[in-house]
TIZAKE-387105 format. One record per residue (C-alpha): x, y, z; residue number from 1; residue in three letters. Coordinates in steps of 0.001 Angstrom, whole numbers, plus 500000, padded with zeros to 6 digits. Layout:
      px      py      pz  bagu  gudren
       X       Y       Z   NUM     ALA
...
***
This chain:
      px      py      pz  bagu  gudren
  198430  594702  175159     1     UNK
  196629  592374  172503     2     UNK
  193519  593294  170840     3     UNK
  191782  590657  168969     4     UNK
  192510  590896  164933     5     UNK
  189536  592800  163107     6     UNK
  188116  590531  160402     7     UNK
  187850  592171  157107     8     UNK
  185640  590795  154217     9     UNK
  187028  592315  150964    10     UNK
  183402  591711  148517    11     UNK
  184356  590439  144959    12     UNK
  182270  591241  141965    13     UNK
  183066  590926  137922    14     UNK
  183892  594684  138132    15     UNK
  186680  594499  140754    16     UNK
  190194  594869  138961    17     UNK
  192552  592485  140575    18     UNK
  195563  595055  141407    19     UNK
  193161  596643  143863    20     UNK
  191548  593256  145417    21     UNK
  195079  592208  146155    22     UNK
  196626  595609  147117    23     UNK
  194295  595720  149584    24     UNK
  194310  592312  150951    25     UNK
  198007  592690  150960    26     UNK
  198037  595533  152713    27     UNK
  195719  594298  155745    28     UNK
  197541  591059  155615    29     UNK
  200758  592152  156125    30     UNK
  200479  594300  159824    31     UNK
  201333  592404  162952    32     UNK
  202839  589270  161083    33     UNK
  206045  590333  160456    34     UNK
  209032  590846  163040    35     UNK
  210365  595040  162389    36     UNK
  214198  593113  162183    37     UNK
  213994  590626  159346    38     UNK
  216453  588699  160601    39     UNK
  214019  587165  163195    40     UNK
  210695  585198  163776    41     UNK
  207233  587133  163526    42     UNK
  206220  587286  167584    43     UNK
  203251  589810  166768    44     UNK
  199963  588859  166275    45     UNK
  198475  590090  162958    46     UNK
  196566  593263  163587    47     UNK
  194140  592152  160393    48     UNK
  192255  589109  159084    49     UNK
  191132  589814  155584    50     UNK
  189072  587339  153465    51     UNK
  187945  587692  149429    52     UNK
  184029  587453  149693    53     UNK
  181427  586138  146933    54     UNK
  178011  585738  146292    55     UNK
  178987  582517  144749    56     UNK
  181506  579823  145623    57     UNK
  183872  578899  142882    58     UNK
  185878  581242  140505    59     UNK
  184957  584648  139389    60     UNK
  185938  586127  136092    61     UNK
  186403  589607  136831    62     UNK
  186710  592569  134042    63     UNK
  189894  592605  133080    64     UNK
  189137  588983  132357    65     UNK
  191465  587513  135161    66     UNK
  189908  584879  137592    67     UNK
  190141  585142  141268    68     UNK
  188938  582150  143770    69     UNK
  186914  583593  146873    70     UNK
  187890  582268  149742    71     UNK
  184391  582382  151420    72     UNK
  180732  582699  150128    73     UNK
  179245  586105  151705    74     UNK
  176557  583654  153673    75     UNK
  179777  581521  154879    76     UNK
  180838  584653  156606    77     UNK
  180779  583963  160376    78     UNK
  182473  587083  161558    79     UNK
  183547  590476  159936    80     UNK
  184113  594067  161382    81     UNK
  184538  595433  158164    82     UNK
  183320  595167  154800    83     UNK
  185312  596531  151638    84     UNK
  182871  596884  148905    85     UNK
  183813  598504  145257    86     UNK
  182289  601562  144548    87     UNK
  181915  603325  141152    88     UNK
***
């Protein structure tokens, strides 16, 4: 049975450190696109649709001085279910 993908906006600010922006877009990225035997094509829908989200368009220097590029502004967002926001 297929279940539409759940849209995930991961929200970028200057404090975000860029091993956990990634880890986690990596992580919902990955389920559903990838056959379980390597050795053939995906045939699964992805289970996830994450997107970096930014007040701003254009790149954001974040603290540990990296810059990341959202991919949408947070009023460009047409559709999320969820909403990953850093907390302190």
């Amino acid at each position: 049975m297929f279940h539409a993908p759940v849209h995930v906006s991961i929200v970028l600010f200057p404090e975000c450190d860029p091993s956990i922006v990634y880890g986690v877009f990596d992580t919902l990225w990955a389920p559903g696109r990838f056959s379980t035997n390597l050795q053939e094509k995906p045939t699964r829908e992805p289970l996830f649709v994450p997107r970096l989200v930014a007040a701003d368009a254009g790149p954001l220097r974040l603290i540990t001085e990296v810059s990341i590029i959202p991919q949408d502004t947070i009023a460009d967002v047409e559709r999320t279910d969820v909403v990953f926001v850093r907390t302190w």
